[in-house]
PDB file of the backbone (N, CA, C, O) and the ligand in Angstrom, with CONECT records:
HET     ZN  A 101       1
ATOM      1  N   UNK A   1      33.810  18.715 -39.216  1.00  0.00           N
ATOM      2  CA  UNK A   1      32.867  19.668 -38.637  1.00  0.00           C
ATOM      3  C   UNK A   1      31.528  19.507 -39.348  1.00  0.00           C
ATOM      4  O   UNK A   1      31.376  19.398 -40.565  1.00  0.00           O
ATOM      5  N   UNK A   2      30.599  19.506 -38.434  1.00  0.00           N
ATOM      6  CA  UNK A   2      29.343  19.566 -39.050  1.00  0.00           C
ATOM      7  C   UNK A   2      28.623  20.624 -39.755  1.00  0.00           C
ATOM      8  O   UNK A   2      28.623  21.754 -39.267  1.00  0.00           O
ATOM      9  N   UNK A   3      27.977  20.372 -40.904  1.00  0.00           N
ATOM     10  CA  UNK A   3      27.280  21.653 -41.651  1.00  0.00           C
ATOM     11  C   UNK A   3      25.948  22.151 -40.902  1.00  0.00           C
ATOM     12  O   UNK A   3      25.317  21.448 -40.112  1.00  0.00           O
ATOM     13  N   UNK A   4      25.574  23.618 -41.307  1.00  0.00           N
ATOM     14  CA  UNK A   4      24.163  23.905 -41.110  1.00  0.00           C
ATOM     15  C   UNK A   4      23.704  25.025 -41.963  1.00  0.00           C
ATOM     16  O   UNK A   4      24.584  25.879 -42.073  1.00  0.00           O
ATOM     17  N   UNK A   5      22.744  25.268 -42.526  1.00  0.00           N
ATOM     18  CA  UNK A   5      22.245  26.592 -43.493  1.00  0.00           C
ATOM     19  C   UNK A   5      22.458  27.591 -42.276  1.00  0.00           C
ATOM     20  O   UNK A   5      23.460  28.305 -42.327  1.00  0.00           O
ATOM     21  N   UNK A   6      21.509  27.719 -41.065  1.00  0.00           N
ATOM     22  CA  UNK A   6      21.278  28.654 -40.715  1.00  0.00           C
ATOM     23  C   UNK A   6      21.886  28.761 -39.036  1.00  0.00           C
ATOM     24  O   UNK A   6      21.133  28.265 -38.198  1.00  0.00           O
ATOM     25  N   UNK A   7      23.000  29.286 -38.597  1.00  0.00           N
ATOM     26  CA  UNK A   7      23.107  29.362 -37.307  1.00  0.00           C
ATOM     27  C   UNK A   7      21.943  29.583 -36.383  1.00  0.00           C
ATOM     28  O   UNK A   7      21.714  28.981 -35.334  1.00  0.00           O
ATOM     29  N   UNK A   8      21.344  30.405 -36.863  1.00  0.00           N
ATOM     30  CA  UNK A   8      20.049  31.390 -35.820  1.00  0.00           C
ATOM     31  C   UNK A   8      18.981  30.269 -35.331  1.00  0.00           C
ATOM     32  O   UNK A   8      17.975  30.689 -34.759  1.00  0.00           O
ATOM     33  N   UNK A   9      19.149  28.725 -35.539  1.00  0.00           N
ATOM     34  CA  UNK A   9      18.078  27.859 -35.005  1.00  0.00           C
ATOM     35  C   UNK A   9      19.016  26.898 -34.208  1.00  0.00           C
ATOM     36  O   UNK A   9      18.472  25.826 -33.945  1.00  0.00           O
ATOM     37  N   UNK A  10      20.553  27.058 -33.676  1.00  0.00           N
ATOM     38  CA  UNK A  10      21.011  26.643 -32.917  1.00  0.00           C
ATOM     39  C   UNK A  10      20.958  27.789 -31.111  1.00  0.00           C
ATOM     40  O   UNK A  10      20.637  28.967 -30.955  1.00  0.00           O
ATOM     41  N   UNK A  11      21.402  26.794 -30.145  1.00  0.00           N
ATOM     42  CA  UNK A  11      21.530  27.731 -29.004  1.00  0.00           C
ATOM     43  C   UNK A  11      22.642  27.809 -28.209  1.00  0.00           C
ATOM     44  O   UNK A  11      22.376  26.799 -27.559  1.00  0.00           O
ATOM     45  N   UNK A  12      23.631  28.174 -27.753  1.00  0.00           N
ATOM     46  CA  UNK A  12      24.745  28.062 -27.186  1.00  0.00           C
ATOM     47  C   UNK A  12      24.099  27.570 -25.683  1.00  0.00           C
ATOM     48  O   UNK A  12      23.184  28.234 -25.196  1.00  0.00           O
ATOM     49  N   UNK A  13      24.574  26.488 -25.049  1.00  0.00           N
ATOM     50  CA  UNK A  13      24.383  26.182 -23.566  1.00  0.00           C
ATOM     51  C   UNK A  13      25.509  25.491 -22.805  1.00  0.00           C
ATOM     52  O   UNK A  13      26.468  25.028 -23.421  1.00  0.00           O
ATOM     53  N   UNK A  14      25.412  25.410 -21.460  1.00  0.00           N
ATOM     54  CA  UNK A  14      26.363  24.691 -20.994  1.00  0.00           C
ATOM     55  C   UNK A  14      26.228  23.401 -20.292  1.00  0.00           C
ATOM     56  O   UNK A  14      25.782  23.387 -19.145  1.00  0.00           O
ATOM     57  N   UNK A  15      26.530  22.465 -20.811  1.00  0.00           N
ATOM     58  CA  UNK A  15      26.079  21.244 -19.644  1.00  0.00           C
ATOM     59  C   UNK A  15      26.646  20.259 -20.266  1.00  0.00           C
ATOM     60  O   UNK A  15      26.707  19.826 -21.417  1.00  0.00           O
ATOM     61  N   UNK A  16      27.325  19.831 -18.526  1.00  0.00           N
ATOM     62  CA  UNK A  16      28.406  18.543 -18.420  1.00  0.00           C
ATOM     63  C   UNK A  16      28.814  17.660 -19.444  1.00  0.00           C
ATOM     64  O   UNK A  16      29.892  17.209 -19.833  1.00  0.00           O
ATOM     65  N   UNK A  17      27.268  17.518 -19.859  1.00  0.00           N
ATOM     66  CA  UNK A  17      27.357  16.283 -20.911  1.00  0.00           C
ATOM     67  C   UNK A  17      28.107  16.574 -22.497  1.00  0.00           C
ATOM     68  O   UNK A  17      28.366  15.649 -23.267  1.00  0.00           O
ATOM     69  N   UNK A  18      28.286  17.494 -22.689  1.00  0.00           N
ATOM     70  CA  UNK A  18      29.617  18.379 -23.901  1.00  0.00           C
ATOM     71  C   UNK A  18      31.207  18.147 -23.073  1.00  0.00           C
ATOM     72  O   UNK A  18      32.143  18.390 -23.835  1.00  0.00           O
ATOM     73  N   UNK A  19      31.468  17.887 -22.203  1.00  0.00           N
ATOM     74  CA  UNK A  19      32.635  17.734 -21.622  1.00  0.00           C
ATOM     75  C   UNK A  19      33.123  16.080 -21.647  1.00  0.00           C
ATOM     76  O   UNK A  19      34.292  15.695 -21.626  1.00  0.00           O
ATOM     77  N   UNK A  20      32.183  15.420 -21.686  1.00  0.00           N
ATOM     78  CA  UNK A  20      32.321  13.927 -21.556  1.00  0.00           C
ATOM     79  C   UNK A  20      32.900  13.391 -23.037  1.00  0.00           C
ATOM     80  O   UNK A  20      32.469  13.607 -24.169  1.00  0.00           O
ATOM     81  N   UNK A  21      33.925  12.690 -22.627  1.00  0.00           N
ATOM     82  CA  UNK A  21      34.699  11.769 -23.928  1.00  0.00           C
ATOM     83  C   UNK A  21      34.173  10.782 -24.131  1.00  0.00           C
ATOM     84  O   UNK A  21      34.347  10.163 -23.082  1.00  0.00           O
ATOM     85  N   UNK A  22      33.414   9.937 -25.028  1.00  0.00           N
ATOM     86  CA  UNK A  22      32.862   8.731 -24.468  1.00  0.00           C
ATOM     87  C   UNK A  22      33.797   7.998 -26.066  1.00  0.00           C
ATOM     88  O   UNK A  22      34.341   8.477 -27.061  1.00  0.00           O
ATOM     89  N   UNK A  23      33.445   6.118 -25.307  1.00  0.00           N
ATOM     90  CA  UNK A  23      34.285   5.528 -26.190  1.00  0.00           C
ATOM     91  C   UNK A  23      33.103   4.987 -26.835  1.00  0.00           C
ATOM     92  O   UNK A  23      31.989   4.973 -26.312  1.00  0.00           O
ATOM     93  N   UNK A  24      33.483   4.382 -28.404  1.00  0.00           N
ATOM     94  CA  UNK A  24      32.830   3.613 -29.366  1.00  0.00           C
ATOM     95  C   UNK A  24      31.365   2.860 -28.224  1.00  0.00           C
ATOM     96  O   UNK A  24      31.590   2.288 -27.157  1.00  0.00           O
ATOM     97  N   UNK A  25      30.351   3.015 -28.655  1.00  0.00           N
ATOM     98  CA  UNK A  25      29.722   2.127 -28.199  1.00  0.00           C
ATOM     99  C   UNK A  25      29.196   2.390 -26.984  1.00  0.00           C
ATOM    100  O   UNK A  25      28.090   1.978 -26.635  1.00  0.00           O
ATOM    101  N   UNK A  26      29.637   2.795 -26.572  1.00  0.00           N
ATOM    102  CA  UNK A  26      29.168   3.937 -25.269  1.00  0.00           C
ATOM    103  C   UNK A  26      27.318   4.361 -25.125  1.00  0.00           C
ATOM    104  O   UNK A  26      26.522   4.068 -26.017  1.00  0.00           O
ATOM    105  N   UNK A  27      27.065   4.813 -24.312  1.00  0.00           N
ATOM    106  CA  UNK A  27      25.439   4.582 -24.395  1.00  0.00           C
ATOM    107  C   UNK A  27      25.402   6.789 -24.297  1.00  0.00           C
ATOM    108  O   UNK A  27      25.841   7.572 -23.454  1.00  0.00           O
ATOM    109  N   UNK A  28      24.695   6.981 -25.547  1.00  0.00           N
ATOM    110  CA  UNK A  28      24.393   8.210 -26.085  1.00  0.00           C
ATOM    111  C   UNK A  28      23.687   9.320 -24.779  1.00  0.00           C
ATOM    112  O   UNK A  28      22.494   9.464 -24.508  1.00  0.00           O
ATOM    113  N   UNK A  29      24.443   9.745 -24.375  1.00  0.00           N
ATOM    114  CA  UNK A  29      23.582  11.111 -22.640  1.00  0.00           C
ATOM    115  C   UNK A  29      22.432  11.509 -23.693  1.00  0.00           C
ATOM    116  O   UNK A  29      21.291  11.288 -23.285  1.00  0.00           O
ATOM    117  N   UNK A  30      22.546  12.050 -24.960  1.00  0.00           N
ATOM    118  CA  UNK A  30      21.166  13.026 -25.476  1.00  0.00           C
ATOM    119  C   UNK A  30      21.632  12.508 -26.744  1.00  0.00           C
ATOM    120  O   UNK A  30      22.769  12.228 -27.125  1.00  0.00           O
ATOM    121  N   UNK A  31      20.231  12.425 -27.454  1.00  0.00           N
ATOM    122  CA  UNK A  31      20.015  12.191 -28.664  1.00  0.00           C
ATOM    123  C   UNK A  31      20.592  13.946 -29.546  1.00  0.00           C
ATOM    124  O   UNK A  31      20.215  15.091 -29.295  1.00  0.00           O
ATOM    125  N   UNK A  32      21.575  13.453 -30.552  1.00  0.00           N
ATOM    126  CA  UNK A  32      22.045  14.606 -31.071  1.00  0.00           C
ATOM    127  C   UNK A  32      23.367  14.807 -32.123  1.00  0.00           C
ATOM    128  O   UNK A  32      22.936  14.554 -33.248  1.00  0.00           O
ATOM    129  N   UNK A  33      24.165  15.003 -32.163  1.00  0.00           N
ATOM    130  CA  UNK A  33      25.568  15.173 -32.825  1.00  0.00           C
ATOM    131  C   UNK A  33      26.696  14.825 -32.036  1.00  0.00           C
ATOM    132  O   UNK A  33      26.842  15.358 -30.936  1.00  0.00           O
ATOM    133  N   UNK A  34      27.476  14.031 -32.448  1.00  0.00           N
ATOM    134  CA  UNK A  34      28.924  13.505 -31.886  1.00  0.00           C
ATOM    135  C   UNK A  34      30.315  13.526 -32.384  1.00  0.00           C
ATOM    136  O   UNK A  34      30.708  12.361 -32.440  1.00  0.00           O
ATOM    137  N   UNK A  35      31.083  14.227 -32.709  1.00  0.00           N
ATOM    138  CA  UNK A  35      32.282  14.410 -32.867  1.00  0.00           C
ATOM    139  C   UNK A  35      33.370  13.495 -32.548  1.00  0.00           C
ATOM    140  O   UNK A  35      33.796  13.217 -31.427  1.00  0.00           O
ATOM    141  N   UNK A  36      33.796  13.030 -33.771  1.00  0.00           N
ATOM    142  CA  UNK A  36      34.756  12.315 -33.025  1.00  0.00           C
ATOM    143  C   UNK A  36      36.733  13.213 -32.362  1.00  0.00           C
ATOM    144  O   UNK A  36      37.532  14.048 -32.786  1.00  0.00           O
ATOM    145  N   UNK A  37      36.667  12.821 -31.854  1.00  0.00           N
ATOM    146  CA  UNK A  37      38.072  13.605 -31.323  1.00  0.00           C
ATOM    147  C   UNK A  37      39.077  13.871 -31.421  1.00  0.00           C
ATOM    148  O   UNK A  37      39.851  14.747 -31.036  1.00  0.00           O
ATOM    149  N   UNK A  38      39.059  12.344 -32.462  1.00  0.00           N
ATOM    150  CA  UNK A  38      40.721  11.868 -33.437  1.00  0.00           C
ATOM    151  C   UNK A  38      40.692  12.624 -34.737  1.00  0.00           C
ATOM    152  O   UNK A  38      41.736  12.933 -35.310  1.00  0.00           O
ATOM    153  N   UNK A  39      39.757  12.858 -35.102  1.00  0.00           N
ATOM    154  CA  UNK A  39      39.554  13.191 -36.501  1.00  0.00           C
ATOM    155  C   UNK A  39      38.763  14.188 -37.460  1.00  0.00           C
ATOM    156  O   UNK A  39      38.933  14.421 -38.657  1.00  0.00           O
ATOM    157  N   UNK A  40      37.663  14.803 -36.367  1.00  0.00           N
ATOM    158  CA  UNK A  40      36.913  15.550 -35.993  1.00  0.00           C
ATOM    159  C   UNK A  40      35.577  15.435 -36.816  1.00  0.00           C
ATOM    160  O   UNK A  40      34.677  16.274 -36.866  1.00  0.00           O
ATOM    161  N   UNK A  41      35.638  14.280 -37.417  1.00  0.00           N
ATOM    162  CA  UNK A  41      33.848  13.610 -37.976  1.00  0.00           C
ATOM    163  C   UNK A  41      33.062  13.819 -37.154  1.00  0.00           C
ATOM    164  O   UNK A  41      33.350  14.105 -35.991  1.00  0.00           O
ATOM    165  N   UNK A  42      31.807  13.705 -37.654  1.00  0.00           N
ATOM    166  CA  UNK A  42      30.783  13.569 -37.076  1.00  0.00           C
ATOM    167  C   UNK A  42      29.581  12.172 -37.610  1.00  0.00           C
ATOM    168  O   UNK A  42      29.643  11.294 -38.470  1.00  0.00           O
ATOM    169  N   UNK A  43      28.554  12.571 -36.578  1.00  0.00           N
ATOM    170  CA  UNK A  43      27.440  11.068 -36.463  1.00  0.00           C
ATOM    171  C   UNK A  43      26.787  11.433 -35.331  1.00  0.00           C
ATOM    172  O   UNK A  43      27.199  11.934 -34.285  1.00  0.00           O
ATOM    173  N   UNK A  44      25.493  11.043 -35.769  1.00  0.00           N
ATOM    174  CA  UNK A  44      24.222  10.945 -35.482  1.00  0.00           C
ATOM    175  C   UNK A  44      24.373  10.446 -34.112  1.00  0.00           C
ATOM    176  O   UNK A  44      25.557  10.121 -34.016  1.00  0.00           O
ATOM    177  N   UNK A  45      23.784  10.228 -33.030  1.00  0.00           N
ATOM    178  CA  UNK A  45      22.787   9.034 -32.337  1.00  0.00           C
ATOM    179  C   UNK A  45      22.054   9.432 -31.497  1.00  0.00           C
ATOM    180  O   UNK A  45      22.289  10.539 -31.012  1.00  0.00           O
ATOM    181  N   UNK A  46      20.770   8.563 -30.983  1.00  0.00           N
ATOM    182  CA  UNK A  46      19.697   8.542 -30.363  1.00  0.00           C
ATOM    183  C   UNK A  46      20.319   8.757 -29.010  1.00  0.00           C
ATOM    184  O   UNK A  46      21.502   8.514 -28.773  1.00  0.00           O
ATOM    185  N   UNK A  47      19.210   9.359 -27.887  1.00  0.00           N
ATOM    186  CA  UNK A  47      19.687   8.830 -26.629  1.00  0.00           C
ATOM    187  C   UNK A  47      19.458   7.554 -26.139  1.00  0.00           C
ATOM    188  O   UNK A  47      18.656   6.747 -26.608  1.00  0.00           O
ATOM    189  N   UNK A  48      20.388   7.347 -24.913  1.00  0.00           N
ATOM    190  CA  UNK A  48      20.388   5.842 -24.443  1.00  0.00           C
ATOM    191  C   UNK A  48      20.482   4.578 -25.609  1.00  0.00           C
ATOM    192  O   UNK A  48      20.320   3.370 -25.441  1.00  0.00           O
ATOM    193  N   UNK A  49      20.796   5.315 -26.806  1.00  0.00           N
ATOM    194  CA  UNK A  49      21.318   3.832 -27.693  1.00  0.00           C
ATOM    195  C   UNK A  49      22.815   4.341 -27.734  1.00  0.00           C
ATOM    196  O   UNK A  49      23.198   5.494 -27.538  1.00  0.00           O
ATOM    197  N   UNK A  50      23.727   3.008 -28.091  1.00  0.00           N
ATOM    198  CA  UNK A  50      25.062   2.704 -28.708  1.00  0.00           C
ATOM    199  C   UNK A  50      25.801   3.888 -29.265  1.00  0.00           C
ATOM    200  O   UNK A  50      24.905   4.344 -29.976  1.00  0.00           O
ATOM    201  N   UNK A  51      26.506   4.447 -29.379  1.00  0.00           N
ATOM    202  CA  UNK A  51      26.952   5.733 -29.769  1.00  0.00           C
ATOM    203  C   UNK A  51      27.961   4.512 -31.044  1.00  0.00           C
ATOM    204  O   UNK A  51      28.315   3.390 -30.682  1.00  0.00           O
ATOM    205  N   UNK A  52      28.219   5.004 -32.306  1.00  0.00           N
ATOM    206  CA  UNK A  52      29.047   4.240 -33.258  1.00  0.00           C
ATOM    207  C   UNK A  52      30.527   3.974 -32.970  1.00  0.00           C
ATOM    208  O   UNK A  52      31.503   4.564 -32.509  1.00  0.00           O
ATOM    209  N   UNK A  53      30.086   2.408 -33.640  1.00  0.00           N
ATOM    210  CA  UNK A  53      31.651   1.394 -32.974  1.00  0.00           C
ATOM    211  C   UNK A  53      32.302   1.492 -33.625  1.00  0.00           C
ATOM    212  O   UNK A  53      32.040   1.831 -34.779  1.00  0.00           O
ATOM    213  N   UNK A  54      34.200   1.081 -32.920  1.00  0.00           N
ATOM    214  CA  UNK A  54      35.508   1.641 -32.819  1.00  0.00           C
ATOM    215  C   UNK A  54      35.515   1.468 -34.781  1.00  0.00           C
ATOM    216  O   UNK A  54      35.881   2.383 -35.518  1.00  0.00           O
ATOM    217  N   UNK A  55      35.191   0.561 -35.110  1.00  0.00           N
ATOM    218  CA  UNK A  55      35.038   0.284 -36.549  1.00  0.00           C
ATOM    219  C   UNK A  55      33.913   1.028 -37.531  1.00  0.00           C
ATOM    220  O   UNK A  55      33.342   0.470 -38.468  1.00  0.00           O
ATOM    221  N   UNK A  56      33.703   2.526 -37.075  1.00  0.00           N
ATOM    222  CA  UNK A  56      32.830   3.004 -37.634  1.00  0.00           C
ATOM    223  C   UNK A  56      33.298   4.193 -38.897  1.00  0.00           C
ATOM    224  O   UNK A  56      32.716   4.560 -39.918  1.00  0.00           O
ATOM    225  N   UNK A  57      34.675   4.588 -38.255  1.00  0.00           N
ATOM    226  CA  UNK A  57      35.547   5.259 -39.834  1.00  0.00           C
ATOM    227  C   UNK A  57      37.059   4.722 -39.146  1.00  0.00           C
ATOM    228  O   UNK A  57      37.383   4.592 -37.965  1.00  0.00           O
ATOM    229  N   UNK A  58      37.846   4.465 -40.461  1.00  0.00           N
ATOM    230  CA  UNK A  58      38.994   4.459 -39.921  1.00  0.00           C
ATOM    231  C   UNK A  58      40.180   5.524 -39.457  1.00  0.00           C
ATOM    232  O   UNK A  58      40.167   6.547 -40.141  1.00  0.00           O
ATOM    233  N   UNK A  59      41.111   5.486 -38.520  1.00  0.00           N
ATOM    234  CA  UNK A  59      41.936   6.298 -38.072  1.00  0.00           C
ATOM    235  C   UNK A  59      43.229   6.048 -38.627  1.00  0.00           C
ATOM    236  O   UNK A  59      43.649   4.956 -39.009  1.00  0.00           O
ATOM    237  N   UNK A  60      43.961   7.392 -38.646  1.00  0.00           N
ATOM    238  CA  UNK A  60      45.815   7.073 -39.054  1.00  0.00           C
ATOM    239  C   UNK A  60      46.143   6.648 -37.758  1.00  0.00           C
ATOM    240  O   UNK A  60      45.358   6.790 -36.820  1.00  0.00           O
ATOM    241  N   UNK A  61      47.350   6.089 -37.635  1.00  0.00           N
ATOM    242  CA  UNK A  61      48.227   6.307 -36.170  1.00  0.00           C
ATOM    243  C   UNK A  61      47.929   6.777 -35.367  1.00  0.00           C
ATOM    244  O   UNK A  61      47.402   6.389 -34.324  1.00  0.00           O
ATOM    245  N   UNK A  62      48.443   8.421 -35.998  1.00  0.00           N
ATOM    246  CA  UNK A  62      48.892   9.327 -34.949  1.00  0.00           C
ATOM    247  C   UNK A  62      47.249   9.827 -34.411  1.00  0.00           C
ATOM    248  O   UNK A  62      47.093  10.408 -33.336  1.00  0.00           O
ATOM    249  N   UNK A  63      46.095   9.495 -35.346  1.00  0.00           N
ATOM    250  CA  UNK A  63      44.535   9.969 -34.253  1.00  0.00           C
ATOM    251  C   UNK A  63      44.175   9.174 -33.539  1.00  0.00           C
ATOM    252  O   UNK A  63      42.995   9.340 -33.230  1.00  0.00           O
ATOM    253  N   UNK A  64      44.798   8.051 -32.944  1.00  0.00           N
ATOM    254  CA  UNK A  64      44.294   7.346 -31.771  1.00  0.00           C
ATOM    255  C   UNK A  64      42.909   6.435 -32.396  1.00  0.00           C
ATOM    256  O   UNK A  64      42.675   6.058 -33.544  1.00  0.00           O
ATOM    257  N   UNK A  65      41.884   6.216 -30.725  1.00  0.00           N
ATOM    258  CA  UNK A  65      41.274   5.752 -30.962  1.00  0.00           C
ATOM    259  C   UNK A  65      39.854   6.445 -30.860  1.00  0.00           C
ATOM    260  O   UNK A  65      39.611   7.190 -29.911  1.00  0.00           O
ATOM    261  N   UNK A  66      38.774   6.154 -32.003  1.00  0.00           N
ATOM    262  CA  UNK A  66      37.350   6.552 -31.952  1.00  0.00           C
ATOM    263  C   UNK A  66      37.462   7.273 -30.491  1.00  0.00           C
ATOM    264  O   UNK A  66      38.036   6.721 -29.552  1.00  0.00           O
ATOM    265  N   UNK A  67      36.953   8.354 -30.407  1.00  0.00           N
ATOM    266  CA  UNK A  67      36.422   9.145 -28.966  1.00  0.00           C
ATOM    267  C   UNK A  67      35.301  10.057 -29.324  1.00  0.00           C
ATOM    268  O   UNK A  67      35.524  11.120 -29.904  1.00  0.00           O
ATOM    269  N   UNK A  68      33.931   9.620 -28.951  1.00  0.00           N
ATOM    270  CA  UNK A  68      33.113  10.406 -28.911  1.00  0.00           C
ATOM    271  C   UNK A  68      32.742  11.643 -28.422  1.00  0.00           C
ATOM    272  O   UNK A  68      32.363  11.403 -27.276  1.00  0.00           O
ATOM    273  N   UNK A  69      32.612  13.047 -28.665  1.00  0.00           N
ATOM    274  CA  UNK A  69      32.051  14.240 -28.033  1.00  0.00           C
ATOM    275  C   UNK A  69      30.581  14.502 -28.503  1.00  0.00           C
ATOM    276  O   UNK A  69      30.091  14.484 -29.632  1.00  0.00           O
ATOM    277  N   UNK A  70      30.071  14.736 -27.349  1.00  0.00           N
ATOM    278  CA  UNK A  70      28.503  15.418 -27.985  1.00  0.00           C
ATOM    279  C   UNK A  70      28.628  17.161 -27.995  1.00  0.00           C
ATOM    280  O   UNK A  70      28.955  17.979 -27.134  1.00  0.00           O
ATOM    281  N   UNK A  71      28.109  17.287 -29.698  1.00  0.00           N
ATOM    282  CA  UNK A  71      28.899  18.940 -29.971  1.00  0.00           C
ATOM    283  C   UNK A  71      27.321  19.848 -29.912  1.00  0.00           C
ATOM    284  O   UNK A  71      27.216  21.040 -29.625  1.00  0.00           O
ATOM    285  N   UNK A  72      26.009  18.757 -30.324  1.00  0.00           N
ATOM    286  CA  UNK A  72      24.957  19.805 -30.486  1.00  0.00           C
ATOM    287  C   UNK A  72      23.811  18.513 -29.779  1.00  0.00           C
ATOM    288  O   UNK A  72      24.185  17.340 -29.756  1.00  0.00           O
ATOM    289  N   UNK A  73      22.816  18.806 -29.390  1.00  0.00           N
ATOM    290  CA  UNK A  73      21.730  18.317 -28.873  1.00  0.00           C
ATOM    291  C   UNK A  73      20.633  18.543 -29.558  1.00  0.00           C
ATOM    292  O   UNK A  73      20.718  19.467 -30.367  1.00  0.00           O
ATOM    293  N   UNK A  74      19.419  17.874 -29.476  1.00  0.00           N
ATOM    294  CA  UNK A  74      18.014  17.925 -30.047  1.00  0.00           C
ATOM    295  C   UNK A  74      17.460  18.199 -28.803  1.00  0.00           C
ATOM    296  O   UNK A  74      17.761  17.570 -27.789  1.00  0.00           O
ATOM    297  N   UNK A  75      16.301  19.526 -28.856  1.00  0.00           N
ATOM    298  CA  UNK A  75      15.701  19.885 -28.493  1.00  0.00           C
ATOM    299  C   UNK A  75      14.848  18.995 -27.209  1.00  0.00           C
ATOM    300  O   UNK A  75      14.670  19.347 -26.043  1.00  0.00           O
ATOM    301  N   UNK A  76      14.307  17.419 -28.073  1.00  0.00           N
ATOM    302  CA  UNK A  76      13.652  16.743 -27.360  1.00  0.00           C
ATOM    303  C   UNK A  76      14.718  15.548 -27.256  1.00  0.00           C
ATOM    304  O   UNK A  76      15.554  15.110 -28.046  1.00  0.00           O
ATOM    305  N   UNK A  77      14.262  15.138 -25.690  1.00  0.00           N
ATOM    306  CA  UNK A  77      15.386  14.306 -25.759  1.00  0.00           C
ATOM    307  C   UNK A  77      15.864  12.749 -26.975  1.00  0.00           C
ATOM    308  O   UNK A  77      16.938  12.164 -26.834  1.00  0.00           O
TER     309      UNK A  77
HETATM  310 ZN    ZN A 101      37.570   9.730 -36.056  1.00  0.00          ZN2+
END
């Protein structure tokens, strides 16, 4: 899970693009925070670049493979 000092400069919203699983490498919907799914890390990326590959932390077994979630967004895209 990702850290933050202050909740009160985040915003709760809803849109599609928080529902999408994406795999290693995958091309980033919004520049912002990504969760992985197996393991529940997090990482950076830009929009429309590479979201981090399958070789970016390692997994046990039983967490499968790298699956990206986008958990928070930047303001600008
Ligand atoms: Zn993971």
């Amino acid at each position: 899970m990702p850290f933050c000092n202050d909740t009160r400069y985040f915003t709760q919203e809803e849109d599609p693009a928080y529902e999408l699983v994406l795999a290693p490498g995958a091309q980033a919907p919004y520049s912002g925070i990504y969760r992985c799914e197996g393991c529940g890390s997090s990482a950076i990326s830009t929009r429309e670049h590479p979201l981090p590959p399958q070789n970016h932390h390692v997994h046990g077994a039983l967490q499968g493979h790298i699956r990206w979630r986008l958990i928070a967004r930047t303001t600008h895209p």
